[in-house]
Structures are given as C-alpha cells and as structure tokens.
C-alpha positions in Angstrom: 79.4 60.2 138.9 75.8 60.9 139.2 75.7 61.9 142.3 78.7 64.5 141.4 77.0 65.7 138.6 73.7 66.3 140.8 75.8 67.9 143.7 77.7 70.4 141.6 74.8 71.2 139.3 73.1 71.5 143.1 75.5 74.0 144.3 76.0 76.5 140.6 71.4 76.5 140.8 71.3 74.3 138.3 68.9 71.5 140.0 66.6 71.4 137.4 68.7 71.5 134.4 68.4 68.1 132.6 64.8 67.7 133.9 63.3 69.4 131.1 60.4 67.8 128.8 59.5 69.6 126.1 58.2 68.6 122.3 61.5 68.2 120.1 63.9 68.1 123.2 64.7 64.8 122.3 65.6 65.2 118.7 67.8 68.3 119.7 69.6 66.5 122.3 70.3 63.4 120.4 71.6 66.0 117.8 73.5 67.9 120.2 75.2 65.1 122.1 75.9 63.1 118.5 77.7 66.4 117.3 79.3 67.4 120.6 83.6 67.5 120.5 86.3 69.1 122.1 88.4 71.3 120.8 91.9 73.2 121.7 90.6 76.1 121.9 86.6 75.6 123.0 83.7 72.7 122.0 81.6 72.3 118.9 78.3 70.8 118.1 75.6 71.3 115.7 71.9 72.5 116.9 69.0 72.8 114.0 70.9 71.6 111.2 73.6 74.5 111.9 77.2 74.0 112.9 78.0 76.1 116.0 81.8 76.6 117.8 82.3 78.2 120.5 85.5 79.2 122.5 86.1 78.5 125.9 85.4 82.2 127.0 82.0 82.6 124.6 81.1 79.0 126.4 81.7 80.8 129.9 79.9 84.1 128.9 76.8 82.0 127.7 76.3 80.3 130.2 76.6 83.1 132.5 79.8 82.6 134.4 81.1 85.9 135.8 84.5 86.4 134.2 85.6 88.1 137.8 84.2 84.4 139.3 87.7 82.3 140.8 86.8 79.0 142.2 89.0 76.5 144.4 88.2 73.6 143.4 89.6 71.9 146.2 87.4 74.0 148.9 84.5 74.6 147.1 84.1 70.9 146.3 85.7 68.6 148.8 84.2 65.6 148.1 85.0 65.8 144.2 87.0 63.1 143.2 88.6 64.8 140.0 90.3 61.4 139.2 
C-alpha cells in the first residue's frame, strides 16, 4: 500500500505532500484524521475546533482537480491493485 500511495501521489505532483514539518502540524493532523468520515454524499472532519463538510465536488475543486479531467484508471495506473 505504501508504495501505491507514493506512486500515485508521484504521478498527480504530489511527492512531497505528507513530508511537511511544521509547528502545530501534529496537533492538526491528529485532529483531522480523529474527525475524518465518509459520507454519502462527500467527507467530513473538523480542523481548529471547527466542523467542516464537504461534498464530493467541493473536495475535487479544492484540491484542484479539473472538473473537464477523465481518468482510466486501468491505463493510467496499471500496476494498481484496486482490490
């Protein structure tokens, strides 16, 4: 699993995403991940003491995903074991 996680955060430019240290990152991300569930319709988690929900399509616009962007899966990752 980690290295599937390293190769598609390698291929979306996202190679130093989790490599951050910073004062309070901790603390936030114990937060975050302690909050953190899925939902029908999007995720939800709390981040300084405030309750945040996002839908699916706010998720995708945050993070920057071109709403135009169509991936196969199956070509784009071939190695991916989905299973």
């Amino acid at each position: 699993m980690d290295t599937e996680v390293d190769l598609i955060f390698q291929m979306v430019g996202w190679t130093n995403f989790w490599d951050i240290i910073e004062l309070g990152s901790h603390l936030l991300t114990n937060e975050f991940l302690c909050t953190f569930a899925i939902l029908r319709g999007g995720i939800a988690f709390r981040m300084f003491k405030q309750d945040i929900m996002l839908s699916w399509r706010e998720l995708s616009d945050h993070l920057g995903f071109s709403s135009r962007c169509i991936l196969d899966i199956d070509s784009d990752l071939p190695n991916f074991e989905r299973h």
